[in-house]
Each structure stands twice: as C-alpha cells, then as structure tokens.
C-alpha positions as CSV (number, residue, x, y, z in Angstrom):
1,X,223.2,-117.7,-95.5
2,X,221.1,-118.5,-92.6
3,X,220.3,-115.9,-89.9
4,X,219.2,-116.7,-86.2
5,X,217.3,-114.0,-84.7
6,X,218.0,-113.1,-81.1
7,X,216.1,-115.9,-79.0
8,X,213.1,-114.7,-76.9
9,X,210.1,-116.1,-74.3
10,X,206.5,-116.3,-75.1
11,X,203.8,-117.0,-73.0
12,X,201.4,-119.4,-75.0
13,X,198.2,-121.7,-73.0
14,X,200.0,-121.6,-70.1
15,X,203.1,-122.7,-71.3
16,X,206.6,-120.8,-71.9
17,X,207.9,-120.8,-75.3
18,X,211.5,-120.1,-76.4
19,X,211.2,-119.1,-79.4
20,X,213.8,-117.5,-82.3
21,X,213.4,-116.5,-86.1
22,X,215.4,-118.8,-88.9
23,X,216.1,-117.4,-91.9
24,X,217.7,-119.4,-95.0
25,X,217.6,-119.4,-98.9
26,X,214.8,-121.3,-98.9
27,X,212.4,-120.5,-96.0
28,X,212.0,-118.9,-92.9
29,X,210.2,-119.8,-89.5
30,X,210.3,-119.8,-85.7
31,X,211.7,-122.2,-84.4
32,X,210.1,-123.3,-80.4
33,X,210.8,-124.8,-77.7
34,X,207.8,-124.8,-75.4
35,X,207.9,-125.8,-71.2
36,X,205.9,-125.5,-68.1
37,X,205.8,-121.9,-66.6
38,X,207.6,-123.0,-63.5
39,X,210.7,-123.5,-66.1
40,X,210.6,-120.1,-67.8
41,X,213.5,-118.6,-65.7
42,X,215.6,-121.6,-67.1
43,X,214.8,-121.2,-70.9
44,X,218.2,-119.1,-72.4
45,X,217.2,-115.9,-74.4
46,X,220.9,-115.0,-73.6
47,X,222.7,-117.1,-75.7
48,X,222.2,-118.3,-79.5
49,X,223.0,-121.5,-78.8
50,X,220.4,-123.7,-78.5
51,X,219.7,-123.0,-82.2
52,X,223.0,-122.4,-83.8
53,X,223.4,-126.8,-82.5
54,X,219.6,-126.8,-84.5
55,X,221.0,-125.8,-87.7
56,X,224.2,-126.8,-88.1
57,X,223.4,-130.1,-89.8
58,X,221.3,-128.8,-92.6
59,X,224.0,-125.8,-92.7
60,X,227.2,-128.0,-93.3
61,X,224.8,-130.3,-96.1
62,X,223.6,-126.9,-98.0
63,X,227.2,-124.8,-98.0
64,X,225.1,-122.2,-96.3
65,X,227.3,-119.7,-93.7
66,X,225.4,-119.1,-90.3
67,X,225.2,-115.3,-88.7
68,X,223.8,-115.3,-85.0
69,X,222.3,-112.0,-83.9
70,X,223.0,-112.9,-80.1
71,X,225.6,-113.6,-78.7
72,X,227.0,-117.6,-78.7
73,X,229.0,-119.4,-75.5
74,X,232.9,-118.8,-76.7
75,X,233.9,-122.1,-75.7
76,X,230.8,-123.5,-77.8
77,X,231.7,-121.9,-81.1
78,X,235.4,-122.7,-80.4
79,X,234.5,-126.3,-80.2
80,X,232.4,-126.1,-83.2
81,X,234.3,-123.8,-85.2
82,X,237.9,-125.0,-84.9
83,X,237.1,-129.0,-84.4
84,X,233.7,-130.4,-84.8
85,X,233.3,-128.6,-88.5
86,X,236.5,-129.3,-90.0
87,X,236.0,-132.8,-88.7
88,X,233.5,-133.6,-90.2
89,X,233.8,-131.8,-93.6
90,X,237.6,-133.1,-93.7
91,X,235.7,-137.0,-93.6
92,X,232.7,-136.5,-95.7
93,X,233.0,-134.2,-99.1
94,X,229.4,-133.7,-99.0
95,X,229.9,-131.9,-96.1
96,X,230.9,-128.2,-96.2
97,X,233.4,-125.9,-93.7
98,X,231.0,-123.4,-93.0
99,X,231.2,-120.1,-91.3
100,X,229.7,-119.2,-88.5
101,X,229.5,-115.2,-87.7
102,X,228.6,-114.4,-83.6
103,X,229.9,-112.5,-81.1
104,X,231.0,-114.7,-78.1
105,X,230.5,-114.3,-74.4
106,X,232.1,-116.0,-72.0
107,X,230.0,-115.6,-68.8
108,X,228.4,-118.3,-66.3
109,X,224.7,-118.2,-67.3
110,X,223.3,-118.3,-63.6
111,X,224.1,-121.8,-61.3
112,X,223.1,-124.7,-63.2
113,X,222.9,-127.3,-60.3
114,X,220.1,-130.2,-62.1
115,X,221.5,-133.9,-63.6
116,X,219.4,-135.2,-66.5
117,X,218.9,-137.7,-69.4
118,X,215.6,-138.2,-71.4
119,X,213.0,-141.3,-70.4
120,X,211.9,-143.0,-73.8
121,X,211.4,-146.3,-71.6
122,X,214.0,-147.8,-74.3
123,X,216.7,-150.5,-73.3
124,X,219.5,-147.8,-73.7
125,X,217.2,-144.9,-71.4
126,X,216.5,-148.2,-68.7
127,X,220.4,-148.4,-68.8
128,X,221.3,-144.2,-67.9
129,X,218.7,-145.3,-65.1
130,X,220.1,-148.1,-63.7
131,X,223.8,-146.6,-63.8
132,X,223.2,-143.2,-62.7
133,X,219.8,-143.1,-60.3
134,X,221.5,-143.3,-56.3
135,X,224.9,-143.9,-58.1
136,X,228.3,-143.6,-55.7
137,X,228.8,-140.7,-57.7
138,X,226.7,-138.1,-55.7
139,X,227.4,-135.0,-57.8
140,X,226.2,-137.3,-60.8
141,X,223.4,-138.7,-59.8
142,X,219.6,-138.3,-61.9
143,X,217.8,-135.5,-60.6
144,X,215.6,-135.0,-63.1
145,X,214.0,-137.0,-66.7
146,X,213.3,-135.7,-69.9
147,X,210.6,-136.4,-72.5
148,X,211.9,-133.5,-75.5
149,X,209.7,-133.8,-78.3
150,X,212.4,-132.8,-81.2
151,X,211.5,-135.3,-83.6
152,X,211.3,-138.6,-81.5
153,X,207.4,-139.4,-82.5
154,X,207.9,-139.5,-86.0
155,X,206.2,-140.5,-88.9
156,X,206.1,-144.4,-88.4
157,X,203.5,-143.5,-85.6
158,X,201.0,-141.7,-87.6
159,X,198.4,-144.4,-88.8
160,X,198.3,-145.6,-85.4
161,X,196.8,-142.5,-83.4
162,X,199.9,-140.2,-83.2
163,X,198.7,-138.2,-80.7
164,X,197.4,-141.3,-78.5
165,X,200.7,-142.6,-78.5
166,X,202.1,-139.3,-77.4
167,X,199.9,-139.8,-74.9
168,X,200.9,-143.2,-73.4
169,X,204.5,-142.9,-74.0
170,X,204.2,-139.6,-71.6
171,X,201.9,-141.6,-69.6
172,X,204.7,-144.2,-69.1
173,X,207.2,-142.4,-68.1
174,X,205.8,-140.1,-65.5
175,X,204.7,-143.6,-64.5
176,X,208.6,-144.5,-64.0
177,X,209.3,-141.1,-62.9
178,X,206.8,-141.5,-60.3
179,X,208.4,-144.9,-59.1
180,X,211.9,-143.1,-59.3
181,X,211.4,-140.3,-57.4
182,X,212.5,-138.1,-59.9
183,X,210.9,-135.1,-61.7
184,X,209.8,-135.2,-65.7
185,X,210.0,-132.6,-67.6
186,X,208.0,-133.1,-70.4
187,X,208.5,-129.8,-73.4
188,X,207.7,-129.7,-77.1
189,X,209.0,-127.9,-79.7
190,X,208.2,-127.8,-83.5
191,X,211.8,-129.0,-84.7
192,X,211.2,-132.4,-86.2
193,X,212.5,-134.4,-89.2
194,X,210.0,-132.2,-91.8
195,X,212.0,-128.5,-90.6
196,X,215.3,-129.3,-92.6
197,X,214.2,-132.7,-94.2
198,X,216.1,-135.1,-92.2
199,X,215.6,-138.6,-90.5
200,X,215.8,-138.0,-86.9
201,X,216.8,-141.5,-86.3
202,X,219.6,-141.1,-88.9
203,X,221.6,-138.1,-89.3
204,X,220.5,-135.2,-86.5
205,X,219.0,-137.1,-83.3
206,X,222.2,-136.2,-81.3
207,X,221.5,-132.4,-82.5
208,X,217.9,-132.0,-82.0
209,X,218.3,-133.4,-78.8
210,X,220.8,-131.6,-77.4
211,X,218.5,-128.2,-79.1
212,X,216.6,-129.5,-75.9
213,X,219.2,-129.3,-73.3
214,X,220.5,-126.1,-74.9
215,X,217.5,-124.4,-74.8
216,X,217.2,-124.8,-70.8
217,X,221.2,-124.4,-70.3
218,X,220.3,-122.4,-67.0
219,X,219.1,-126.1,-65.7
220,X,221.3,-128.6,-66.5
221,X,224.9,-128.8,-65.0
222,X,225.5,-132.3,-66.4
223,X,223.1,-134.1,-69.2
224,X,223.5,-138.0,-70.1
225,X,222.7,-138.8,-73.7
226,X,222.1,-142.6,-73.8
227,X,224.1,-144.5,-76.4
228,X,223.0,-146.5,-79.4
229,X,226.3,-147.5,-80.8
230,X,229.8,-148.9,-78.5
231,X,232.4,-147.0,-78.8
232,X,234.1,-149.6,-80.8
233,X,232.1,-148.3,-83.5
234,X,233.1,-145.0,-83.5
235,X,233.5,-143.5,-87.4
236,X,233.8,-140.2,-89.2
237,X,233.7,-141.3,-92.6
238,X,230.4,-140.6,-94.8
239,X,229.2,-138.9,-92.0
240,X,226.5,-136.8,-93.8
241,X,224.8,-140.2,-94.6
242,X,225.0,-142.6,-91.6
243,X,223.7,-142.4,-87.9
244,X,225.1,-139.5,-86.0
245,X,225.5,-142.1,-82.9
246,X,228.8,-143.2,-84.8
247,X,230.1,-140.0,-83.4
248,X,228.4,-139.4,-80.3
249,X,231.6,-139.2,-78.6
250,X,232.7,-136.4,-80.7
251,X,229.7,-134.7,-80.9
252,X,229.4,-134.2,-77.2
253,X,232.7,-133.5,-76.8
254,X,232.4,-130.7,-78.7
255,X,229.1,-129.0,-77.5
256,X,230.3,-129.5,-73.8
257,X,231.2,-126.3,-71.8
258,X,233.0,-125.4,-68.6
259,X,229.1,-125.2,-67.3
260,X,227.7,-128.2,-69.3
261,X,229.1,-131.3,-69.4
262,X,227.4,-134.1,-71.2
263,X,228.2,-137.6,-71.7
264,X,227.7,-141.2,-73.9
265,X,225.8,-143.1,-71.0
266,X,226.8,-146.8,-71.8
267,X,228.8,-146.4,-74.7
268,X,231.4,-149.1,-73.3
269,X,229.7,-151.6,-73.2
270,X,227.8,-153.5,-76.1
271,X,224.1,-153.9,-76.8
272,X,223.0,-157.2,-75.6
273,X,225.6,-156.1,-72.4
274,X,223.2,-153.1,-71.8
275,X,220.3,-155.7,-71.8
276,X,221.6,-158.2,-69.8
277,X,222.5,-155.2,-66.9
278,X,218.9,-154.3,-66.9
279,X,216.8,-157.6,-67.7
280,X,216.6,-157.7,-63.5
281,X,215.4,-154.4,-62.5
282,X,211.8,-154.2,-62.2
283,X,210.6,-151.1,-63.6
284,X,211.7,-152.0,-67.3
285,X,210.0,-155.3,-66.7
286,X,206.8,-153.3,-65.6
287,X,207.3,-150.4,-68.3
288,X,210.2,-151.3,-71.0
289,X,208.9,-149.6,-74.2
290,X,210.8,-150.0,-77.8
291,X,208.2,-150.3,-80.1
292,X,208.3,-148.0,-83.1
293,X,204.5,-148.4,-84.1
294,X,202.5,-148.3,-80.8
295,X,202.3,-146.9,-77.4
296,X,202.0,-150.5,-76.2
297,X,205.1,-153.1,-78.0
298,X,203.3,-154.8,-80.7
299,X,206.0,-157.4,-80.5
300,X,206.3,-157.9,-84.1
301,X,208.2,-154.9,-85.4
302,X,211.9,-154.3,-85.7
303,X,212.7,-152.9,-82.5
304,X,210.5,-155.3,-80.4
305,X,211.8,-158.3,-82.5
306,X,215.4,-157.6,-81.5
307,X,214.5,-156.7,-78.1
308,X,212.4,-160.3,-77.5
309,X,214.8,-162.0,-78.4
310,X,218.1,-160.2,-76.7
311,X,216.0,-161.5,-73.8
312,X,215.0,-164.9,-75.2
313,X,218.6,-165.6,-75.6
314,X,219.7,-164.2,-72.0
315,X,216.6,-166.4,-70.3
316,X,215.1,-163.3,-69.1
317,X,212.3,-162.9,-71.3
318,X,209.4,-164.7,-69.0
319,X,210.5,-161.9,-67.1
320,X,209.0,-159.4,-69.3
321,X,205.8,-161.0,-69.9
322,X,203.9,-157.5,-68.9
323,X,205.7,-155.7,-71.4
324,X,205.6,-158.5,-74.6
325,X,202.9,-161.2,-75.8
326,X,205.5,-163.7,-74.3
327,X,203.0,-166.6,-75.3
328,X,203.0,-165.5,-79.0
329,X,206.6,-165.5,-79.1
330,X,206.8,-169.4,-78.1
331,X,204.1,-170.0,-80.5
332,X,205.4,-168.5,-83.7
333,X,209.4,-168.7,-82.3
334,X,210.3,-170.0,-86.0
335,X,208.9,-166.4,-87.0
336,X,211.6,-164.8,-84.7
337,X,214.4,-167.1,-85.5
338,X,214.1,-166.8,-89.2
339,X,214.5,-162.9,-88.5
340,X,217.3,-163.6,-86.3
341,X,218.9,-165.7,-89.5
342,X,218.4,-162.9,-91.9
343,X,219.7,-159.9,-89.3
344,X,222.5,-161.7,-87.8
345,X,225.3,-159.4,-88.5
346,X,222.8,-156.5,-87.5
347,X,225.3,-154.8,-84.5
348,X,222.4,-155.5,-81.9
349,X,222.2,-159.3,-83.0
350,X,225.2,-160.4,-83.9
351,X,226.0,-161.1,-79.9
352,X,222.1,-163.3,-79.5
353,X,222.7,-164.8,-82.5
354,X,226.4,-166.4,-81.4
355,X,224.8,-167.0,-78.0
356,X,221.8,-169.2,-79.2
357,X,223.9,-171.0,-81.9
358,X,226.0,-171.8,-79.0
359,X,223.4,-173.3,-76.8
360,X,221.7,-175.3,-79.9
C-alpha cells in the first residue's frame, strides 16, 4: 500500500515548496516541488493530484494499492481508474490493476488562464515554440516556459559539473525566454530517476513531468508536452519496459480535465519534419541545445550526432555553426557517416539516412 499525505506549502530560502508525505512498503519521504514566492497561490494543497500522477508508475510495477488522504479531481481518477490502468495492465502482465482509494471533488480550482510547455532548447521544445508562440490560435498561444527539474539532469551529467550545467541550460533558456517575450518559470523538486528507481528518459518522463504541471494546476489552463515519438508509433504492448512517449497520446488523454487540457505538440509529423520546420528560425540556430553530456553540445554524443547530421542532410547545418563545431564535422564526416550506417533504422535516422543515399 502506498499512502499520500494531504499536500501542504512550505516556505524554504525564499522559495515555496509543495510538499506531501509518501509512504510505501519500502520507504517513506516527502516528496517537493519547490517555486518562486510570487507562485505560491498557484501550488495546489487542494487536490492529491499532482502526486497520485508521481506514483502511479512505480505503483502499477510493484502491485501496491494507492490511498490519498485529500481529496483527487473526479474526472482525474475516472480517467485513471476506469481507462489509463486497465490499459495498460490489460497490454503488459508486468503491470498490475491497482486500486486507488480517494474521495473526489469535482470543483474548478480558481481561474486557470496561463498556456505553457517546458524550454529544454531541444529540437522537439524549438518545435512547441515555433507552432504555438503568436499562433492564429489566440486562446492557445505560449504565455509562459517551463524549466521543471523532475529528473531531466540526470546521471549522464554528473562527471561533467552537474550543477554547472544546471546552470547554463537555465542560463539558456531565460536567454530564449528573454528573446520570446515570455516568462520562465524555473522550479525544482526532489523527484528524479533515484525516488522509485526508474530511467526518466525511459519509462516515467511523461509522469514526472506532468507531477510539474499538476503541482501548479491553479496556473495552467492548457500545457503542451512536446513529442518524441509520431503518432504512427503509437504502442501499448510491453509498456512497463519501453519509452512512455509510445503512449503519450494516451497518457494525456487521460490526465486531461475539463480545467486542463494538455496536448502531444508535434506528434503528426515525423522527426527530421520537426527539424526541417525549425532549421530557419533564428533562436535555435543561436541557442539549440541536445547534448546529453554538457551545457554546451559536445557534438560527438548521441543526441548531437543525430541532430548534426538531420541538418547535414537538410543543408542547414552551416546554419548552426554557433551551436555545433561545424568545422569538425567536415573534417571527421566519415566519423558521422559510419554512425549513420550502424543507426540507420534508429526512428530519428531512418528519414537522413534515405535522404543522403538519395543524393549520393
């Protein structure tokens, strides 16, 4: 069984912390959420919420039932209860149909009026940007970015400076912000991949994430959650052991509310698509950051390897020379293309490595 204390707000260095006790078999903690005073009012000590969508993943691997002491948004638990649970557990036997005790309520927490999605500086954040900043769809449009520190700086980062890199990555994007017009939020919060013993980028990034938006529900009237996989892609089976962003779609269908609606930015169209949408505007070519080892892109691991040469293979990649070692790439291109041979049915090469066969 794990029990979730009722959620409450303390005042820590300045900062406002949500905060709620976890109890399982195994351990228990408090679990944070931590903001800028001027967002107290927003953080929600009315609802359980926030961390019942914290849990859940390491609830339906471990058969453990879940009993909130607050109260949880009825339409929430429906959607979790009666479709995103059985789901799941009826594709993947390692995952179990829980139960979740909780009283529900039903009422409009305040007037949510604020339009968000998180700035990593990534291809697929670049892409929410360039959709939805001065869209034609005024009630849509960004009002706000997002840096939520849930798990995203993870353990690849450590033996380069983890908390320089913070640093510059945060740096960046108030950068872009800045540039945007738009205000960052930046929060932090002690749920990572070492609280329940998952890979963020596998299995729970979709969760912790929307933890985040969940904890400041007051704010956010609409939320974009940018893609990684097409929709074409979409699959329930073995669930429990691939990338939660094969069922994105389903996952934010199902913690959507009448007063929270959030979507897949740019799930309809493909990777190298994304790219080539971007590859023109200038911030990402001033401030595009993929790299999984440094708050600069190193240019040599995965994520800036695929990324160099997306653009190599659209003719876009002189444009990106503040961003990548440009010149290395040209020098040591039979370095990139032998990576290209070995990782050409990888989802986000398949598409660069048709295109530069084709212009051989």
């Amino acid at each position: 069984m794990i029990l979730i204390d009722k959620p409450k707000i303390k005042r820590i260095n300045k900062k406002s912390r949500l905060l709620c006790n976890i109890k399982t078999d195994y351990k228990e903690f408090d679990l944070y959420f931590e903001t800028d005073l001027k967002y107290e009012k927003y953080l929600c000590t009315e609802r359980a919420d926030a961390f019942l969508i914290a849990v859940l993943p390491y609830a339906m691997r471990n058969n453990q039932d879940i009993f909130c002491k607050q109260c949880v948004t009825e339409q929430l638990l429906y959607n979790i209860r009666e479709i995103l649970i059985p789901t799941l557990s009826g594709n993947d036997d390692k995952i179990y149909n829980i139960k979740i005790t909780a009283k529900t309520d039903s009422k409009k927490l305040g007037n949510p009026k604020y339009v968000g999605t998180g700035l990593s500086c990534g291809v697929d954040s670049f892409h929410v940007i360039h959709n939805l900043h001065n869209c034609k769809y005024k009630d849509m449009q960004l009002t706000h970015l997002c840096i939520n520190s849930v798990g995203s700086f993870h353990h690849s980062y450590d033996e380069y400076g983890h908390e320089k890199i913070i640093a510059d990555c945060r740096n960046n994007a108030k950068i872009v912000a800045d540039k945007l017009g738009l205000e960052l939020i930046i929060t932090d919060s002690n749920l990572s991949e070492d609280t329940f013993g998952f890979n963020f980028y596998g299995s729970v990034h979709t969760y912790f994430n929307m933890f985040a938006v969940y904890c400041m529900q007051k704010f956010w009237k609409t939320y974009y959650y940018a893609s990684t996989y097409d929709y074409s892609y979409f699959n329930l089976k073995n669930n429990s052991q691939n990338d939660c962003s094969y069922f994105d779609l389903l996952l934010l269908h199902c913690f959507s509310t009448r007063n929270l609606q959030l979507y897949s930015e740019g799930a309809s169209v493909t990777r190298l698509q994304k790219v080539k949408q971007i590859a023109d505007d200038k911030l990402p070519q001033k401030y595009l950051h993929v790299c999984l080892t440094n708050g600069k892109n190193c240019g040599k691991c995965i994520k800036c390897k695929r990324t160099i040469l997306e653009l190599y293979a659209l003719n876009k990649l002189d444009l990106y020379k503040d961003v990548f070692d440009v010149d290395y790439f040209y020098n040591n291109i039979d370095e990139y293309m032998g990576y290209l041979e070995e990782n050409k049915d990888h989802y986000m090469l398949k598409e660069v490595y048709e295109i530069l066969c084709k212009n051989k």
